[in-house]
C-alpha positions as CSV (number, residue, x, y, z in Angstrom):
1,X,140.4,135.6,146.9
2,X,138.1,137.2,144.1
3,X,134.9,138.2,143.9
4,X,132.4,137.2,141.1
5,X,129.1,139.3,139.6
6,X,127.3,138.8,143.6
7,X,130.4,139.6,145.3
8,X,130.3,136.3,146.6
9,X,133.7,135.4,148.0
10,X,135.6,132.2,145.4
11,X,139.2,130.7,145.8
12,X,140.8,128.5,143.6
13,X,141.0,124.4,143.9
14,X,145.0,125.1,144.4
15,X,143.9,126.8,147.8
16,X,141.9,123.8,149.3
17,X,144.5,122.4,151.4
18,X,143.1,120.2,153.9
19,X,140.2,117.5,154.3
20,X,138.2,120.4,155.8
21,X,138.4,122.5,153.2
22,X,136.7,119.6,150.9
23,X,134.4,118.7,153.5
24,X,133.4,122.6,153.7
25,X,133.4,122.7,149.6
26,X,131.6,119.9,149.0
27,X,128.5,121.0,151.3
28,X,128.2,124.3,149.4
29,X,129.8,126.5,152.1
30,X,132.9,127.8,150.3
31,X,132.8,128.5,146.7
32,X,135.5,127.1,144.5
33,X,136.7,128.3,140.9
34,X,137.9,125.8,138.5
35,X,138.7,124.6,135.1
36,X,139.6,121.4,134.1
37,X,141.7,120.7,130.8
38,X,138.9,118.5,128.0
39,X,143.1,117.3,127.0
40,X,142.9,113.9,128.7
41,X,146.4,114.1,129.5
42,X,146.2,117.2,131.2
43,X,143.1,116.0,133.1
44,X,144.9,112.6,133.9
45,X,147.9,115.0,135.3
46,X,145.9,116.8,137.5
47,X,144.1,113.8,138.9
48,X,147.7,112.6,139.6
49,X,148.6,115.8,141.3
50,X,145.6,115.9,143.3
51,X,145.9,112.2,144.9
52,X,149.2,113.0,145.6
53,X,148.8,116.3,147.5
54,X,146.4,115.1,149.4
55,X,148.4,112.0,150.1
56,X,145.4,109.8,149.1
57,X,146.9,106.3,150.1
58,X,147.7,107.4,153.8
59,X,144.1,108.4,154.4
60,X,141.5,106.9,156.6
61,X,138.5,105.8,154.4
62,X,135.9,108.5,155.5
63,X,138.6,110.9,154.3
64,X,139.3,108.8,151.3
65,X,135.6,109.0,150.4
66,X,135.7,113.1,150.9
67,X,138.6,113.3,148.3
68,X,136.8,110.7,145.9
69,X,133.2,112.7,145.9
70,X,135.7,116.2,145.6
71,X,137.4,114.6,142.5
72,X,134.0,113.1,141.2
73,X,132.7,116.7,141.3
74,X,135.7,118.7,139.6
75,X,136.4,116.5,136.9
76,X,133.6,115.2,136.0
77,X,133.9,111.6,135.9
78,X,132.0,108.4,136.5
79,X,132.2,106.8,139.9
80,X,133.3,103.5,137.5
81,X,135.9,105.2,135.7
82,X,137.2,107.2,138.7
83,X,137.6,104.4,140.8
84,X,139.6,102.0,137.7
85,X,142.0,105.5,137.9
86,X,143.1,105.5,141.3
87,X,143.1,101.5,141.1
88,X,145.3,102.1,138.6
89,X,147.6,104.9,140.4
90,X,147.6,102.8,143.7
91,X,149.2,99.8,141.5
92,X,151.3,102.1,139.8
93,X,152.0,105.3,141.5
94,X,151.0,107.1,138.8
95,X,148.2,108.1,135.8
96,X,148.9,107.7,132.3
97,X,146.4,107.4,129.5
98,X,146.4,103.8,127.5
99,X,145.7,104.5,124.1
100,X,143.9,101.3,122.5
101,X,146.1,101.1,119.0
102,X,144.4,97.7,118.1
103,X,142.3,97.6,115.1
104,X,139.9,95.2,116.6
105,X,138.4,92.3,114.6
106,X,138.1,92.7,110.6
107,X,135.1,93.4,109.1
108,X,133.2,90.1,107.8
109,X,130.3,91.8,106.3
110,X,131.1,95.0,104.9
111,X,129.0,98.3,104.0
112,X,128.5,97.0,100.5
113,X,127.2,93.4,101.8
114,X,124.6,95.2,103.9
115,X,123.6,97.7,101.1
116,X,122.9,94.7,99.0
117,X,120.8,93.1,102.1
118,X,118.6,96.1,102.4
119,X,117.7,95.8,98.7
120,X,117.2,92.3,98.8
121,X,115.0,93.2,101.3
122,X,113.8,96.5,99.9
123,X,113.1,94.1,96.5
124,X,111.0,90.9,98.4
125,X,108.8,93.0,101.4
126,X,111.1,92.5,104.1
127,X,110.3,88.7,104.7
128,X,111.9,86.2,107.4
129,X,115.6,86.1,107.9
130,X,115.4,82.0,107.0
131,X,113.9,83.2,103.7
132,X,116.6,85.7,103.1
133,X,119.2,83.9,103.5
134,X,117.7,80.8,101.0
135,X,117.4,84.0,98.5
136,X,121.0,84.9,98.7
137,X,122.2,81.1,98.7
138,X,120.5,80.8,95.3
139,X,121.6,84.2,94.0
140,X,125.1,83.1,94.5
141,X,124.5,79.3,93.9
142,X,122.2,79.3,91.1
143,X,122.2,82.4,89.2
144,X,125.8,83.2,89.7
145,X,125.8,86.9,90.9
146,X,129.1,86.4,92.8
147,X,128.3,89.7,94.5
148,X,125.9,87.6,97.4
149,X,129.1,85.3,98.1
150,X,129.8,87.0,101.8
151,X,125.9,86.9,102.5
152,X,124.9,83.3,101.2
153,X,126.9,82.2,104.4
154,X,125.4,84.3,106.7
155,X,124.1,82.8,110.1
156,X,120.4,84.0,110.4
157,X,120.5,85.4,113.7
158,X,123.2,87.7,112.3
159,X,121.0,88.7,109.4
160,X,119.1,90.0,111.9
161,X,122.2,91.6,113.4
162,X,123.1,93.5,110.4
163,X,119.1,94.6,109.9
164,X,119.6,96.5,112.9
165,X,123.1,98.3,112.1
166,X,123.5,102.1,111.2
167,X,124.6,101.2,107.7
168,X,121.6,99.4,106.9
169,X,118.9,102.0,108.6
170,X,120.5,104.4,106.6
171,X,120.0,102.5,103.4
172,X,116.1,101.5,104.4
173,X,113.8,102.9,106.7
174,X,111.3,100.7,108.4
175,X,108.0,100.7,110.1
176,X,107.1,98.5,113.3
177,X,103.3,97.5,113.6
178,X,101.9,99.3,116.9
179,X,102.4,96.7,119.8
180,X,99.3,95.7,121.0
181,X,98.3,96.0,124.5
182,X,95.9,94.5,126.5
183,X,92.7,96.1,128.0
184,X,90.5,95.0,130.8
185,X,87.6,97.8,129.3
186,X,84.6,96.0,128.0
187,X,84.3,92.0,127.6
188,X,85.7,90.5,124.6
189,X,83.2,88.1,123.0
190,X,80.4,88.4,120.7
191,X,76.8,89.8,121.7
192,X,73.8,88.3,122.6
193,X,70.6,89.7,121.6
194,X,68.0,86.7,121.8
195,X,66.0,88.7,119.1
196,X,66.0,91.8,121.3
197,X,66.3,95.2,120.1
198,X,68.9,97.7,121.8
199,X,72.2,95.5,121.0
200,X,74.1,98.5,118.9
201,X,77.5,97.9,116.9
202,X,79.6,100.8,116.3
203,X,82.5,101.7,113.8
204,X,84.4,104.7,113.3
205,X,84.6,105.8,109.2
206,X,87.3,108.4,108.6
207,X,87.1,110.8,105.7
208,X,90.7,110.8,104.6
209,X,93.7,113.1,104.5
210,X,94.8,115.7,103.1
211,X,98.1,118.0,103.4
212,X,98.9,116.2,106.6
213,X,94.8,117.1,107.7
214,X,93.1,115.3,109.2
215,X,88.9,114.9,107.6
216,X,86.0,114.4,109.7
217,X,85.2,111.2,111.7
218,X,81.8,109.2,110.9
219,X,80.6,107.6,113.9
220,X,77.8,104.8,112.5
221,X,76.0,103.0,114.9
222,X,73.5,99.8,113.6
223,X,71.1,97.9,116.0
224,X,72.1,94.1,115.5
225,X,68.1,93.1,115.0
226,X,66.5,95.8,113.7
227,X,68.9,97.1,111.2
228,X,68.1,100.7,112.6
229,X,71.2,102.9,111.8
230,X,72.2,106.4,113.1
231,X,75.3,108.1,111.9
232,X,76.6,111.4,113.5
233,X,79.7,113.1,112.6
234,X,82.6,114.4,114.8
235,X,85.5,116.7,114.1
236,X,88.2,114.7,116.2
237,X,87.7,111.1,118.3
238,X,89.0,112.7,120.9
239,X,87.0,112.4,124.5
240,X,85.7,116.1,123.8
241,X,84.0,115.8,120.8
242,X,83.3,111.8,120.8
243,X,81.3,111.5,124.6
244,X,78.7,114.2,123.5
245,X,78.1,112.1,120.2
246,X,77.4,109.1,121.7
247,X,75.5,110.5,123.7
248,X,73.5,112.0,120.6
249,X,73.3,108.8,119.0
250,X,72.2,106.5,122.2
251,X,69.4,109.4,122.2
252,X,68.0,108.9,118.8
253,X,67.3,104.9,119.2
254,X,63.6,104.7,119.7
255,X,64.5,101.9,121.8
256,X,66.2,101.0,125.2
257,X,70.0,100.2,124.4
258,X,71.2,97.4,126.0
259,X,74.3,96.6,124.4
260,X,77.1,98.2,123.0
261,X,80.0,96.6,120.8
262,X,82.9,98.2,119.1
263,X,86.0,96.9,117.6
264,X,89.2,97.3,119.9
265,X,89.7,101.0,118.7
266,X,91.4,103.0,121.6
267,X,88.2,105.7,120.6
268,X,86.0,103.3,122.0
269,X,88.1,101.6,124.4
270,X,88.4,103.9,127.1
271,X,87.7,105.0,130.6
272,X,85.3,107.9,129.8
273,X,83.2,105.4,127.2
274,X,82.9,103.1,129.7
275,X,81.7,105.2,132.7
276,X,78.9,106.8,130.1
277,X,78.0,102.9,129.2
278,X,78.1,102.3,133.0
279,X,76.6,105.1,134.1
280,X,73.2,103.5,131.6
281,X,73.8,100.6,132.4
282,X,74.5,99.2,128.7
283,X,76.6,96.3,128.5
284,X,80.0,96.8,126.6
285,X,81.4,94.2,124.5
286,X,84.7,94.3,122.3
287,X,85.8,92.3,119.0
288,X,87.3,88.8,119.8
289,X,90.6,88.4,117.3
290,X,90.3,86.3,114.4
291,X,86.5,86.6,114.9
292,X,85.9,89.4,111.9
293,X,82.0,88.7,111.8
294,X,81.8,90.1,115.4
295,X,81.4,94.2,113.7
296,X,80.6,93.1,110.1
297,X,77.1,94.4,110.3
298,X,78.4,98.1,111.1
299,X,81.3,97.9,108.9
300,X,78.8,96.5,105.7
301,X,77.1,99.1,106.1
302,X,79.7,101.7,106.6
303,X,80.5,100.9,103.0
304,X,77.1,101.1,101.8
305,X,75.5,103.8,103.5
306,X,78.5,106.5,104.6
307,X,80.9,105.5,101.7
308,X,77.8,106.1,99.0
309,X,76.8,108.7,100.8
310,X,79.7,111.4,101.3
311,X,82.5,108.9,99.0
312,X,86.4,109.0,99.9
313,X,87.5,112.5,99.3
314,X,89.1,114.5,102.1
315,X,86.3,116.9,103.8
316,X,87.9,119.6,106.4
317,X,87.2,119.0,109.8
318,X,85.3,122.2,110.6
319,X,82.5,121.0,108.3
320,X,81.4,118.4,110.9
321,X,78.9,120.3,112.9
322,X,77.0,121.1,109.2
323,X,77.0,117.4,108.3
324,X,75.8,116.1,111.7
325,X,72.6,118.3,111.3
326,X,72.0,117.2,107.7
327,X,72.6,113.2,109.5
328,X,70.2,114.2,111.9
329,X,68.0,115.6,110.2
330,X,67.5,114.1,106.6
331,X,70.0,110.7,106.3
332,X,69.2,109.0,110.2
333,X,65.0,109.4,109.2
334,X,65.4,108.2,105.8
335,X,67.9,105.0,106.7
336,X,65.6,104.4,109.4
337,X,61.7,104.7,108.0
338,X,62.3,104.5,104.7
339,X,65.1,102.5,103.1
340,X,64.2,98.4,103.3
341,X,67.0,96.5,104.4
342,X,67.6,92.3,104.1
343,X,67.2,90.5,107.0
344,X,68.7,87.2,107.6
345,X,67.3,83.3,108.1
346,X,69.0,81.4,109.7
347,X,68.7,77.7,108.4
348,X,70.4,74.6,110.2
349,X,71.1,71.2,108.2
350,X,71.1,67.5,109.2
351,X,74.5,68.2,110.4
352,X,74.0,70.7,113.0
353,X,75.9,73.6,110.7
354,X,74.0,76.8,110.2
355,X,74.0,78.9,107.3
356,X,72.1,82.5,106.7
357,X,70.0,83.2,103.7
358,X,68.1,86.5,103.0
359,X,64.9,85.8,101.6
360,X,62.8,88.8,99.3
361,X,59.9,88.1,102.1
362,X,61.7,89.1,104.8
363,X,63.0,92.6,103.3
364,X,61.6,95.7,105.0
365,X,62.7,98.7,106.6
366,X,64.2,99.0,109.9
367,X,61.0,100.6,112.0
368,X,59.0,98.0,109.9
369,X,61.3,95.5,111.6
370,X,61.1,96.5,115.2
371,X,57.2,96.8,114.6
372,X,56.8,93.2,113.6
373,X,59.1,92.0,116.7
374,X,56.8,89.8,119.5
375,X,55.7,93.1,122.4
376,X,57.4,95.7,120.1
377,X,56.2,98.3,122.4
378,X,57.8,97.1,125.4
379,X,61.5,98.2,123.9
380,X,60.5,101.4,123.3
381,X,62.0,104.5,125.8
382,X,59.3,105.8,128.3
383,X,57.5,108.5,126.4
384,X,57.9,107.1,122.8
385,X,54.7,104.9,121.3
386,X,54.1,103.6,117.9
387,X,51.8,106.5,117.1
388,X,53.8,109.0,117.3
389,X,56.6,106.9,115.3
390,X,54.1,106.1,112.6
391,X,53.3,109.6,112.2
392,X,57.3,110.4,111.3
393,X,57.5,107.8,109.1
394,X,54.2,108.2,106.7
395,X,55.1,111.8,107.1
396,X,56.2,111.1,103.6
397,X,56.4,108.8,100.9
398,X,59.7,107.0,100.3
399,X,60.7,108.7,97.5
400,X,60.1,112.0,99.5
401,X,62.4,111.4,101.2
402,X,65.3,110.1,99.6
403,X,64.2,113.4,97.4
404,X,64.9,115.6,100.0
405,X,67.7,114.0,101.0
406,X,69.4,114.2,98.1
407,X,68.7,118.1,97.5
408,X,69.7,118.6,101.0
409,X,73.4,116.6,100.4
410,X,73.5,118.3,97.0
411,X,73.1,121.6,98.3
412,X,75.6,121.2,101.8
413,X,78.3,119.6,99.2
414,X,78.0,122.3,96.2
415,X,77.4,125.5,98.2
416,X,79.9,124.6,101.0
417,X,81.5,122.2,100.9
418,X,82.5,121.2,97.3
419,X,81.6,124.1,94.9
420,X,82.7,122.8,91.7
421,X,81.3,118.8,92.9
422,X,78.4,118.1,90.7
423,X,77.3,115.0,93.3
């Protein structure tokens, strides 16, 4: 016996003699030093050595099964591979290694075929393997390059083969489109407002990268009838920042909000959105695929309002508290009292098909708009009234107001956040 570093008591595998002594090893009672050989000979010699001393083919099978989980443990093996070995030494009486000398089959396709298939690739976007394949019949066919022999015969199912081989991911590196997966959150088809206010769209507008950084996050949010827009901005779309914004935003609408639609963003499209929705009981529709119209309204006017507004260059995410006061307290007035907006008619022909037009008539602004709707005042929130609205927005004149709006962005982008920007 010797001792180790706890003075715990360790014998050698030599010195486990009987069926007991395995049985006692193998439920952690006796400790047991040993090294096994990584020469596979070696190993395969003391495997024979083992079996043998143990007489292995003599043994009852619950013995047999101590000896296999002992032999399992020491050497390391598979229960697979260990059990093909002693297969192999009962047929045999003995272990031996069988070194596979066969080359295998020869190479059809070699490394230089599949360099010249990731360029072919590389060169035309990666298109279908039947497409491919015509390419490389006609470079060999018709324009002679005598290089695209091996590969004008290629099956297409092996094209796709080869696409998937080391050689070729080492020549090209390509990008998957995320899978998508299905939701049961929110319903997926269009709203339906019948002329009511309170039915909101919502689209996210990121303000790009930047070193790997992310920008800020614009959240704009547009009632479907009245046009009434508020934008907030957010550091992250994480749950932390994005649930107190929403919350921000269904606050500001003068209105009851009774509808809530957002593409199929996974910002949008979550647990904690929809118990906030639930929890006002606001109705939570989705995007329908190959329906683009269903968010147009919010994403128009993410280009004409947010894009004008603050443009495409990268602004630091710590800036967003600063911008969501200047949204709240000079953009979301001004959008909302005193820029007009177009508002649709909607004209249907002899044959039943409708078509919009926007007429100068009907242009006004969005609180104009909710005004002229049939019992405008029985939208609004408990508390609000039309007096008190009408005092915010003839506050000021129009041109007030985009006045003080544009001093108030010209002075948050030159003294903070861009100091040599001229707007």
């Amino acid at each position: 016996f010797v001792h180790d570093g706890s003075m715990k008591a360790i014998m050698k595998t030599e010195e486990l003699t009987t069926i007991e002594h395995l049985s006692n090893f193998l439920e952690g009672t006796q400790a047991v030093a040993f090294t096994i050989s990584s020469d596979k000979d070696k190993r395969y010699r003391w495997l024979q050595r083992e079996l043998v001393r143990f007489d292995y083919l003599s043994l009852n099978k619950p013995d047999k099964g101590i000896v296999i989980r002992y032999l399992l443990k020491v050497t390391g093996y598979s229960r697979q591979q260990l059990t093909r070995l002693i297969a192999q030494y009962r047929k045999t009486g003995r272990l031996s290694r069988q070194q596979r000398t066969t080359a295998g089959f020869k190479r059809r396709y070699t490394d230089h075929d599949i360099r010249l298939l990731a360029e072919m690739d590389e060169r035309h976007d990666t298109p279908c393997g039947h497409a491919i394949k015509k390419l490389c019949e006609r470079a060999y066919q018709v324009f002679g390059q005598s290089e695209y022999e091996t590969l004008a015969g290629i099956s297409v199912s092996h094209l796709y083969n080869l696409r998937q081989s080391k050689a070729y991911q080492r020549q090209r590196l390509t990008f998957e489109k995320t899978r998508p997966k299905s939701s049961t959150i929110g319903e997926r088809r269009k709203p339906c407002s019948n002329g009511q206010p309170g039915y909101i769209r919502i689209d996210t507008v990121h303000q790009g990268d930047l070193d790997k950084q992310k920008g800020v996050y614009h959240i704009n949010v547009v009632d479907e009838v009245t046009q009434f827009e508020v934008v907030c901005c957010v550091e992250r779309i994480s749950e932390r920042y994005l649930i107190p914004a929403l919350e921000q935003l269904l606050e500001t609408f003068p209105f009851v909000v009774q509808g809530f639609h957002s593409d199929n963003g996974s910002e949008y499209i979550n647990r904690k959105v929809a118990k906030l929705l639930e929890k006002l009981r606001i109705e939570f529709t989705k995007s329908r695929p190959r329906h683009s119209n269903d968010n147009a309204l919010a994403e128009s006017k993410n280009g004409a309002v947010v894009r004008k507004l603050f443009g495409y260059e990268h602004i630091p995410q710590r800036w967003a508290p600063q911008i969501n006061a200047f949204n709240h307290e000079y953009l979301n007035p001004y959008l909302n009292y005193h820029r007009p907006c177009f508002f649709p008619t909607t004209i249907t022909d002899a044959k039943g098909k409708q078509r919009k037009t926007y007429p100068y008539t009907n242009m006004m602004t969005p609180y104009d708009k909710l005004k002229s709707l049939p019992d405008a005042s029985n939208y609004l929130k408990p508390g609000i009234n039309f007096e008190t609205l009408n005092q915010v927005a003839l506050q000021i004149s129009d041109n007030e107001a985009a006045d003080q709006m544009k001093k108030a962005r010209q002075k948050l982008f030159n003294d903070r956040l861009f100091p040599k920007w001229s707007g």
